[in-house]
C-alpha positions as CSV (number, residue, x, y, z in Angstrom):
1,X,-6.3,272.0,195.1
2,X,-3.4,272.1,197.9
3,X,-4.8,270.9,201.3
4,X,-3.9,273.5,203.9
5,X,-2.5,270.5,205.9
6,X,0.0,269.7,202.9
7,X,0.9,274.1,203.2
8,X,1.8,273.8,206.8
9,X,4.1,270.9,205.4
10,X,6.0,272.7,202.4
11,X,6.6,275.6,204.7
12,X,7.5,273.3,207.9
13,X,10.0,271.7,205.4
14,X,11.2,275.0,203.7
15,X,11.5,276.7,207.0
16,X,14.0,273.5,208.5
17,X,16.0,273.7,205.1
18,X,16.3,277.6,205.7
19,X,17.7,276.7,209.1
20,X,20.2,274.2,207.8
21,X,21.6,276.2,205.6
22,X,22.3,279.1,207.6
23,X,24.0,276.3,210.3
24,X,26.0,276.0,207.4
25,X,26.9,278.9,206.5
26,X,27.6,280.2,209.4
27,X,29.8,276.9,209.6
28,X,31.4,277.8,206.3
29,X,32.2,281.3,207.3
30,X,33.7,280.4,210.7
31,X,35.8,277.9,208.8
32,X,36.7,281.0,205.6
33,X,37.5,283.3,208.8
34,X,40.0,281.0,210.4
35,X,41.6,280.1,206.9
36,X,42.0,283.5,206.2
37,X,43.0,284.1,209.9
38,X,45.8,281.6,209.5
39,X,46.8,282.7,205.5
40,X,47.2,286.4,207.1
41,X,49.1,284.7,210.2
42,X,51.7,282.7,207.8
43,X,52.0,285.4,205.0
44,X,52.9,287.9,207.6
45,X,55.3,285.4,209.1
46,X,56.6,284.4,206.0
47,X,57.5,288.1,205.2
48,X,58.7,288.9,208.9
49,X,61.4,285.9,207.7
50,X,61.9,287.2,205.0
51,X,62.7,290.6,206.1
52,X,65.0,289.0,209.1
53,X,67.0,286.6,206.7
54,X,67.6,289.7,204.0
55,X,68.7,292.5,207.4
56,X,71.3,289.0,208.1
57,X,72.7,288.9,205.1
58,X,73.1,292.3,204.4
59,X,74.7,292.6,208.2
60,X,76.9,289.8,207.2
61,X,77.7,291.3,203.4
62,X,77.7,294.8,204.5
63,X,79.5,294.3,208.3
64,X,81.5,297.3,207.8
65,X,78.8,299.3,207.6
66,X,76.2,297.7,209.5
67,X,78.8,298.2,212.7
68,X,79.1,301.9,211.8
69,X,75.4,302.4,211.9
70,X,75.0,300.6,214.9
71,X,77.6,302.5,217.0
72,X,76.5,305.3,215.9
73,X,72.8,304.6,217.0
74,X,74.4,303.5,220.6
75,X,76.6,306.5,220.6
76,X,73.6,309.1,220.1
77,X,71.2,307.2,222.9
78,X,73.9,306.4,225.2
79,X,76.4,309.9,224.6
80,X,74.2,312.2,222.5
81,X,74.7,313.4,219.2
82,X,76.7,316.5,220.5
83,X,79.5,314.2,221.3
84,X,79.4,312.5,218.1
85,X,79.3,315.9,216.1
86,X,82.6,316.8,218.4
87,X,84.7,313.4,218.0
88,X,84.0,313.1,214.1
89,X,85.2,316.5,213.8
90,X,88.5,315.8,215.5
91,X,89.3,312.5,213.8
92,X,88.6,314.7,210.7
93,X,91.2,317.2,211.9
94,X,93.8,314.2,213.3
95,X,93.4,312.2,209.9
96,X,94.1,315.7,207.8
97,X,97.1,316.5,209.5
98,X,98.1,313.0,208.9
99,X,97.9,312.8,205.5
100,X,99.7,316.3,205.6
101,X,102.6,315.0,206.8
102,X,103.0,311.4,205.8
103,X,100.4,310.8,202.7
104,X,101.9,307.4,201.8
105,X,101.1,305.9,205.1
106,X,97.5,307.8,205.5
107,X,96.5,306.5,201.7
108,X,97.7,303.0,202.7
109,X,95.4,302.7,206.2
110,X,92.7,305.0,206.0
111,X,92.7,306.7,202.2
112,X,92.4,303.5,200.5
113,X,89.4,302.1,202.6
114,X,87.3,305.3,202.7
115,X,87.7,305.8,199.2
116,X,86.9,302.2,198.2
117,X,83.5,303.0,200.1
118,X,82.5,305.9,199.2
119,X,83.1,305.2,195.4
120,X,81.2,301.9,195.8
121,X,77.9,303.6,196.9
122,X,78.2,307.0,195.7
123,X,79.5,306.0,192.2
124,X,79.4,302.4,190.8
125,X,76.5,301.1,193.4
126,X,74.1,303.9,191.5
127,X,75.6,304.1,188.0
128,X,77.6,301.8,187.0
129,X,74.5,299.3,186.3
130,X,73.4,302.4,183.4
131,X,76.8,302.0,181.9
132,X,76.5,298.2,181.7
133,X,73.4,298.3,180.4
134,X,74.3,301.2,178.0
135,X,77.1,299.3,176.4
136,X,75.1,296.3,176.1
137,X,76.2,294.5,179.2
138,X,72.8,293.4,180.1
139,X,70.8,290.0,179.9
140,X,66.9,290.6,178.8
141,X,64.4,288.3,179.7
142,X,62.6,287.1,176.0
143,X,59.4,286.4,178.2
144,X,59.3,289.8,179.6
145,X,60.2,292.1,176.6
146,X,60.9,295.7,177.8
147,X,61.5,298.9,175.6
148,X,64.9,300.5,176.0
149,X,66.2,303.9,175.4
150,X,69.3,304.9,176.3
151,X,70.9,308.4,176.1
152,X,74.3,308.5,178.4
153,X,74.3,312.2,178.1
154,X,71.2,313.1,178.9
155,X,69.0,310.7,180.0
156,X,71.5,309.2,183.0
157,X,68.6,308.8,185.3
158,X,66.3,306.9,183.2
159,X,69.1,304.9,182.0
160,X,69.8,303.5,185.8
161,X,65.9,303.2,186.4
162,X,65.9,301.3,183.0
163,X,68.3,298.7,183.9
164,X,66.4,297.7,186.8
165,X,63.6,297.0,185.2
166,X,61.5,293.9,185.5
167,X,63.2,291.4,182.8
168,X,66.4,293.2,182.6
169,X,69.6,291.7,184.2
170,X,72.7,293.7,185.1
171,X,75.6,292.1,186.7
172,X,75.8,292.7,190.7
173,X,78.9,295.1,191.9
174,X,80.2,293.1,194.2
175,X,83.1,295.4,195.5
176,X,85.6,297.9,194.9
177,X,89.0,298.3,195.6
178,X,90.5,301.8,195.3
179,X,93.9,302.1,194.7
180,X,96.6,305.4,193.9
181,X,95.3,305.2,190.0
182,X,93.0,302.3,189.7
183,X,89.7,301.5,190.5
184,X,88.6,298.0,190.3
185,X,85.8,297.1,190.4
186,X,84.6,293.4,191.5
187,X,80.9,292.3,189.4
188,X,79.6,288.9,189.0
189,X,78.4,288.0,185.5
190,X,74.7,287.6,184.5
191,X,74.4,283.9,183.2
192,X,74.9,283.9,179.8
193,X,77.7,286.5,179.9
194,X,81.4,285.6,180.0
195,X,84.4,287.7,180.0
196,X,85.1,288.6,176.5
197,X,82.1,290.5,176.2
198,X,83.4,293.1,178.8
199,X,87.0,293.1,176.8
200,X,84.7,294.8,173.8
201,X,83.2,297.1,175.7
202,X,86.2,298.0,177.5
203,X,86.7,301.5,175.6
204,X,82.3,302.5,176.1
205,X,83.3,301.8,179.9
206,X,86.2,304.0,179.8
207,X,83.8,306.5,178.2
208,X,80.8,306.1,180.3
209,X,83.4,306.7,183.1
210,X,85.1,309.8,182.0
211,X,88.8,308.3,182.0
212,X,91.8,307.6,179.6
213,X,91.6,303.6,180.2
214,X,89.6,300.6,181.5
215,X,90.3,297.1,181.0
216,X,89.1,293.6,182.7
217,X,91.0,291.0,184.7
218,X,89.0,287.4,185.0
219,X,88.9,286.6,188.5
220,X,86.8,283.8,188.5
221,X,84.6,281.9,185.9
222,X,81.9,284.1,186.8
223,X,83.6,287.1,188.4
224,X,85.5,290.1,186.7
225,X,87.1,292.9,187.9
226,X,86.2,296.1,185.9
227,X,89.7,298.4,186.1
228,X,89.4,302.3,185.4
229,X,92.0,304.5,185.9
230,X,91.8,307.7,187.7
231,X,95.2,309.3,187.1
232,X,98.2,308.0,184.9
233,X,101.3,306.9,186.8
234,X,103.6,306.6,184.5
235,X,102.8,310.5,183.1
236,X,106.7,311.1,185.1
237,X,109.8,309.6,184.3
238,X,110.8,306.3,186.2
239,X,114.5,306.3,186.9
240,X,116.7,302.9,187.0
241,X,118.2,301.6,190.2
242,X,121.4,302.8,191.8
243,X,124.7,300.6,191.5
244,X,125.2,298.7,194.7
245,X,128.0,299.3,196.5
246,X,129.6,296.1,197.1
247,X,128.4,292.6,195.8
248,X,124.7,291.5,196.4
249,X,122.4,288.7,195.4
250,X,119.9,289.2,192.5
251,X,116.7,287.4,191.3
252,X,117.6,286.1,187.5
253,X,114.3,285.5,187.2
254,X,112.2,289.0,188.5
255,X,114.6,292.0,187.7
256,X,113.2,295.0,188.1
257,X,112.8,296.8,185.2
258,X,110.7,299.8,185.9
259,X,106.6,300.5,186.8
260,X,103.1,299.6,186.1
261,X,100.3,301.1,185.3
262,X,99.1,299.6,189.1
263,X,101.9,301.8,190.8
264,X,104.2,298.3,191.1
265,X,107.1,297.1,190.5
266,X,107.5,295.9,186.4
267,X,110.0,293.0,187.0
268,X,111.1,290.8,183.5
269,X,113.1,287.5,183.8
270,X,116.8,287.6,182.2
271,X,116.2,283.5,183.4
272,X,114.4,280.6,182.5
273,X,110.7,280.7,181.2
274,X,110.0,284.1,179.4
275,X,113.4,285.4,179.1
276,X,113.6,285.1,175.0
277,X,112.4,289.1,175.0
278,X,111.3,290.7,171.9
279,X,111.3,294.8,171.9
280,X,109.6,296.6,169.5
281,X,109.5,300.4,168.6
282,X,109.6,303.5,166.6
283,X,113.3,305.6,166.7
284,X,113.0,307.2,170.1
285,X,109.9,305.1,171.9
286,X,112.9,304.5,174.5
287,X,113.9,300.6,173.5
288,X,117.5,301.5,174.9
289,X,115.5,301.7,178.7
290,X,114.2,298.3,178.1
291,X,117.7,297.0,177.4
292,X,119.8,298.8,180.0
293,X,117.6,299.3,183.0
294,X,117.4,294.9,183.1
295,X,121.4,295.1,183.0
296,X,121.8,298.0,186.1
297,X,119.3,295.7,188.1
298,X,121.5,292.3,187.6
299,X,125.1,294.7,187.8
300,X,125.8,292.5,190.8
301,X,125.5,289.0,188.5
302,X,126.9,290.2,186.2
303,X,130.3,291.7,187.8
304,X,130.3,288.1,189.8
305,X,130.5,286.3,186.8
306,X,127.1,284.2,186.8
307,X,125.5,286.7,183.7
308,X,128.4,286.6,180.8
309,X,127.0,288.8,178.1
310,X,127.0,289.2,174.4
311,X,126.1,292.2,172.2
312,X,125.4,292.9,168.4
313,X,124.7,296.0,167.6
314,X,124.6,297.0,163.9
315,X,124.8,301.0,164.6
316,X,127.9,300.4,166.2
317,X,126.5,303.3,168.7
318,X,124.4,301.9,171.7
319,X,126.1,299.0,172.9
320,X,129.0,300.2,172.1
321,X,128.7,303.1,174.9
322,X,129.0,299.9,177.6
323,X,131.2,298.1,175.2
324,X,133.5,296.9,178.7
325,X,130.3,294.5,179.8
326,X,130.3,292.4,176.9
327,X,132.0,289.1,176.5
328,X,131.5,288.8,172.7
329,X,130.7,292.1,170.9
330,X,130.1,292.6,167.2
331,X,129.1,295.1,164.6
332,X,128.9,293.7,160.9
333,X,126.7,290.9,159.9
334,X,130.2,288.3,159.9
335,X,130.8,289.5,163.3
336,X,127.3,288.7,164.3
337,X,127.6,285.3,163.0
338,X,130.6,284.7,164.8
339,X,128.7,285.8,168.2
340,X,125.9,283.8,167.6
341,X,128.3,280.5,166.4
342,X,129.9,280.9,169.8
343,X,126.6,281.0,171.8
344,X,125.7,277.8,169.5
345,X,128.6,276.2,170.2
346,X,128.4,277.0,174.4
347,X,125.1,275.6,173.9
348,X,126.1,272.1,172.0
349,X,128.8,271.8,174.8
350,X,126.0,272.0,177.5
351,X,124.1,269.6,176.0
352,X,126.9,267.3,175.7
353,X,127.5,267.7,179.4
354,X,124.8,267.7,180.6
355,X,122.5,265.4,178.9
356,X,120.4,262.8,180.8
357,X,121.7,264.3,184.1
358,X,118.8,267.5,184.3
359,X,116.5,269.1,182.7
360,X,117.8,272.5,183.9
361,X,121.2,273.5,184.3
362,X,122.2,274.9,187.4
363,X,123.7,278.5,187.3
364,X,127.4,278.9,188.5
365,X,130.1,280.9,186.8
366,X,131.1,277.5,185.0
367,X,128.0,277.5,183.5
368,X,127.0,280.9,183.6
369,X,123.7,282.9,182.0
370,X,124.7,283.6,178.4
371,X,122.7,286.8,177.5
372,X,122.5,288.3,174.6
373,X,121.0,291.7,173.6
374,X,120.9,292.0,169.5
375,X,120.1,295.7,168.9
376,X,117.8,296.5,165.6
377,X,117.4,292.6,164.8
378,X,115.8,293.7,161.6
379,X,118.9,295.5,160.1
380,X,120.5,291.8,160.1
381,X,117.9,289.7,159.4
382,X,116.0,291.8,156.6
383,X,118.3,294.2,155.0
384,X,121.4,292.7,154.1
385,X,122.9,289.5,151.8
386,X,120.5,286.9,151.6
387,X,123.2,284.2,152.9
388,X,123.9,285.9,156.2
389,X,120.3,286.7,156.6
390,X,119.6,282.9,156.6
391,X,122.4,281.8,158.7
392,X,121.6,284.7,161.5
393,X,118.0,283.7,161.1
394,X,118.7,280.0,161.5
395,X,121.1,280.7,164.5
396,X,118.8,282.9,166.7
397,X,116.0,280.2,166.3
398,X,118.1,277.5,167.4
399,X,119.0,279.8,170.7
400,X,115.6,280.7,171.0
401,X,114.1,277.1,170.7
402,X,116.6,275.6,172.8
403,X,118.3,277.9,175.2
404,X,116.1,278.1,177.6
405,X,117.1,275.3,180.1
406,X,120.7,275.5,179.0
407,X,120.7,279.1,180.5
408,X,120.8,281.3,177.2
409,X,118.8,284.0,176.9
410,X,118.2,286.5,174.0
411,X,116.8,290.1,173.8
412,X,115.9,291.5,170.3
413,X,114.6,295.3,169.0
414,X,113.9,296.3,166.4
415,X,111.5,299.1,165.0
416,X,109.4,297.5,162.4
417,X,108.4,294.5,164.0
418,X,107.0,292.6,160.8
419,X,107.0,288.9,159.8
420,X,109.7,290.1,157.4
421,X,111.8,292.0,159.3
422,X,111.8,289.5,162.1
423,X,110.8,285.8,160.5
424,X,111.5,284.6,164.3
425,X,108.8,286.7,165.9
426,X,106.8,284.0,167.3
427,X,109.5,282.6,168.9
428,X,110.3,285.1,171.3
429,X,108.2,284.0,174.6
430,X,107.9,287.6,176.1
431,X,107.3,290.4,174.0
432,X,107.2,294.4,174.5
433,X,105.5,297.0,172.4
434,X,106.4,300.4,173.1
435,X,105.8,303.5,170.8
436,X,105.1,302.2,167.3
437,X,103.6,303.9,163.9
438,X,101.1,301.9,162.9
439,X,97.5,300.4,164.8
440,X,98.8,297.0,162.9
441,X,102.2,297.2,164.2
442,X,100.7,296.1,168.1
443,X,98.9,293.3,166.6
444,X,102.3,291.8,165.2
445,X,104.2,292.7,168.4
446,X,101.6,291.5,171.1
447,X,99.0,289.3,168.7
448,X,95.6,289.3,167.7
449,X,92.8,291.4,169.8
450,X,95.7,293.0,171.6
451,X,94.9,296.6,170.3
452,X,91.0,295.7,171.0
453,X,91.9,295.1,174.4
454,X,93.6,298.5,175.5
455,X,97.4,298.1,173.8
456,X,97.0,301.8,172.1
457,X,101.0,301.9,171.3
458,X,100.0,303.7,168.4
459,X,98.4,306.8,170.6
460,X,101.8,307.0,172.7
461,X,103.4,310.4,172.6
462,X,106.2,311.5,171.5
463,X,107.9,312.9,175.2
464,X,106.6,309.2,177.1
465,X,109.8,307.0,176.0
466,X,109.9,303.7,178.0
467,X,105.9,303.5,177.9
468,X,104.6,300.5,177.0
469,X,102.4,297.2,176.4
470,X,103.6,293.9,177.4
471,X,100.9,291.0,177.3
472,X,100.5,287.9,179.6
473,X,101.2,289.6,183.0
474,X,98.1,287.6,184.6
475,X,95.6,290.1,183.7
476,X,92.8,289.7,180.6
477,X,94.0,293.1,178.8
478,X,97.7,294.1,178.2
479,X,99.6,295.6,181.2
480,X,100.5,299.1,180.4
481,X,104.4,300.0,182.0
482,X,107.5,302.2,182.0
483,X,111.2,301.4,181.7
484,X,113.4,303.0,184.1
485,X,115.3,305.4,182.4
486,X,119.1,304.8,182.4
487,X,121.2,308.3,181.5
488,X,124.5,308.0,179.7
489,X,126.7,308.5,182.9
490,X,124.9,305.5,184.5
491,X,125.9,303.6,181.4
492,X,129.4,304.4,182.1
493,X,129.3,303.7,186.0
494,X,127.8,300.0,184.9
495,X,131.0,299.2,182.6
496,X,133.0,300.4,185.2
497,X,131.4,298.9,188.0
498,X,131.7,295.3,186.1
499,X,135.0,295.7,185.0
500,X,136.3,296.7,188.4
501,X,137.3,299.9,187.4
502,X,138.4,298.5,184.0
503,X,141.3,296.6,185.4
504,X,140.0,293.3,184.4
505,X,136.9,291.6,183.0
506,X,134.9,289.4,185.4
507,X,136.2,285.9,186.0
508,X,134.4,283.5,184.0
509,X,135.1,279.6,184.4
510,X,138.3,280.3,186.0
511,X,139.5,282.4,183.3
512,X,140.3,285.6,183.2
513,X,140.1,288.1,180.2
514,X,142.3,291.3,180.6
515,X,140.5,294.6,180.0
């Protein structure tokens, strides 16, 4: 039996064990209540960071607007809103009557930069992630597999709210730039993309957007710029420069030569690197603008004597309108051969002068550019006599290969632009595809993937004559442009203008050559 002195015991000891524990407990919870006190303390601060850092940036990102909101928050404590109401309404009504009377100045200061921000945040900020992710522009986390259903016609709403989904990355706009026609849009690539993947999609963009064209420009290894157009520029007719009045200097190298797609200047070298020009196009794409528009530009150089020209032209017809310009001129294929001998032999006596002094001739009507335009190549180097087919052949690669620094330039056309027709294809530097028959015809004019890429030659119509493709212009897709047009009469004041009214041909290393 348990002593009632050995009871008191137990419960003196279980009372004291009681009374320790609840010490420490109460410790513990003092201790749990100032962890969590602090936890709550840093978590909030962490966030309030968080939330300070991410306002910065997007002040410093978004400074444009950021200021606006800000003045317009002073304006309304320290003016009123009434004010504000009243002054936005009359720089409405000052910047609508500019625009009325001078709309290329108003789209260059103020159009330009409101339109860029509205179509950044009321169109590609909120949909152009759906059209990525619609035409598979999108990077999908394997660990965090999401279901996708796309409909762009339908279903654009949860196509945006899909592509920002939780294991679904779409690249990040970055900016836009609006311009008369284009849009372009800056975006930085998810990693794991790279360029080429947008150049597929280019034609789904063009879709998802509602327009005629989009193509992509690499900026950076990570950046591209996503183009759409808005309008087409080159819907009206380009018209070639005026004849100078008097003598003036002109870049060899950048003549202008008509219009982009971009609303700029289409310049093409008759000089150095790139001037070997190969046009290609159906009867009536407008091949002649290509070939005369260059010409009206360099009138100048070529009246002063530092641009001697050369013509064959198999129809007898089109160079023959502007015969007066032309140094050597021929017709049949032996005439050809003899123009083509004499360039070869101009260019064998600037090597032989020239050798081991420079790599580059200088231009000076000594040693002036020898251009030559050679009308419907193909009718010379496909369909006639075997012999003279070789020999031209042989000729126009030797100029070709080796012209360049000796300052000889040649400009071919032709309308089927074949290996057959033209075995020296390749060995034109710059090439121009303008109206053509055939989807296969742009891949033999401008290379491979150029059709994939936006050069639609093939969907040209009929009335757009100087519209065309050229490739390598500094952009990923080819660069869409217009010839100036050149009418008949301007044709005639050319000749006339570099013959001096016909009285004499220019004066060519100190020789002169009666009209």
């Amino acid at each position: 039996m348990t002593s009632p002195g050995m009871l008191v015991i137990a419960l003196a000891g279980l009372g004291l064990g009681v009374w320790v524990l609840a010490k420490i407990g109460r410790a513990l919870a003092s201790l749990a209540e100032a962890l969590a006190a602090m936890v709550v303390v840093f978590v909030a601060l962490w966030w309030a960071c968080k939330v300070v850092f991410w306002l910065f940036s997007q002040v410093v990102i978004h400074w444009r607007t950021s200021l606006t909101v800000i003045a317009v928050y002073l304006w309304c404590v320290w003016v009123g809103w009434v004010w504000l109401v009243v002054n936005l309404g009359g720089l409405a009504l000052i910047l609508g009557v500019w625009r009325l009377l001078d709309v290329t100045s108003f789209d260059q200061w103020c159009g330009r930069p409101l339109r860029s921000w509205w179509l950044r945040w009321a169109v590609y900020h909120l949909k152009l992630p759906g059209w990525l992710h619609a035409c598979g522009l999108s990077v999908r986390d394997a660990a965090l597999p999401v279901e996708v259903t796309v409909n762009l016609v339908g279903r654009r709403k949860a196509s945006r709210a899909t592509a920002r989904q939780s294991g679904v990355q779409v690249p990040k706009v970055l900016g836009v730039r609006s311009g008369p026609s284009w849009d372009e849009v800056r975006v930085q690539l998810v990693p794991g993309q790279k360029p080429e993947d947008f150049d597929d999609a280019a034609r789904a963009l063009a879709s998802a957007r509602k327009v005629a064209r989009c193509q992509v420009r690499e900026l950076e290894p990570n950046v591209v710029s996503i183009d759409f157009q808005r309008r087409d520029q080159l819907a009206a007719l380009v018209h070639s420069p005026a004849l100078p009045e008097g003598q003036s200097s002109v870049d060899l190298r950048k003549v202008w030569a008509g219009r982009t797609e971009y609303g700029h200047d289409w310049r093409v070298p008759l000089l150095g690197s790139g001037a070997h020009c190969l046009t290609a196009g159906a009867s009536g794409a407008g091949k002649n603008s290509v070939m005369w528009c260059p010409l009206v530009a360099a009138a100048p150089a070529i009246r002063s004597g530092l641009v001697r020209m050369s013509g064959i032209d198999p129809k007898g017809m089109e160079l023959a309108y502007g015969r007066g310009i032309f140094a050597r001129y021929a017709v049949s294929g032996k005439d050809a051969l003899e123009v083509l001998d004499g360039l070869v032999e101009e260019m064998e006596s600037r090597k032989r002068a020239f050798a081991g002094q420079v790599r580059t001739i200088p231009l000076s009507t000594e040693y002036p550019l020898e251009l030559l335009e050679f009308d419907e190549i193909g009718a010379l180097t496909k369909y006639t006599d075997r012999k003279t087919r070789e020999q031209i052949v042989e000729r126009v690669a030797l100029l070709n290969t080796q012209g360049r620094a000796l300052n000889i330039s040649v400009r071919g056309y032709v309308q089927e632009p074949t290996k057959d027709t033209v075995p020296v294809r390749e060995l034109f530097t710059r090439r121009v595809c303008l109206r053509v028959t055939s989807k296969t015809h742009v891949g033999m004019v401008l290379g491979d993937g150029a059709y994939e890429r936006g050069a639609w030659a093939n969907r040209i119509g009929d009335s757009e004559a100087g519209v065309g493709f050229v490739w390598g212009e500094g952009i990923r897709e080819p660069l869409r442009v217009r010839a100036g047009w050149v009418s008949d009469e301007t044709v005639k004041a050319l000749e006339q203008y570099v013959t001096n009214g016909g009285t004499a041909r220019p004066v060519l290393g100190g020789e002169g050559v009666a009209a």
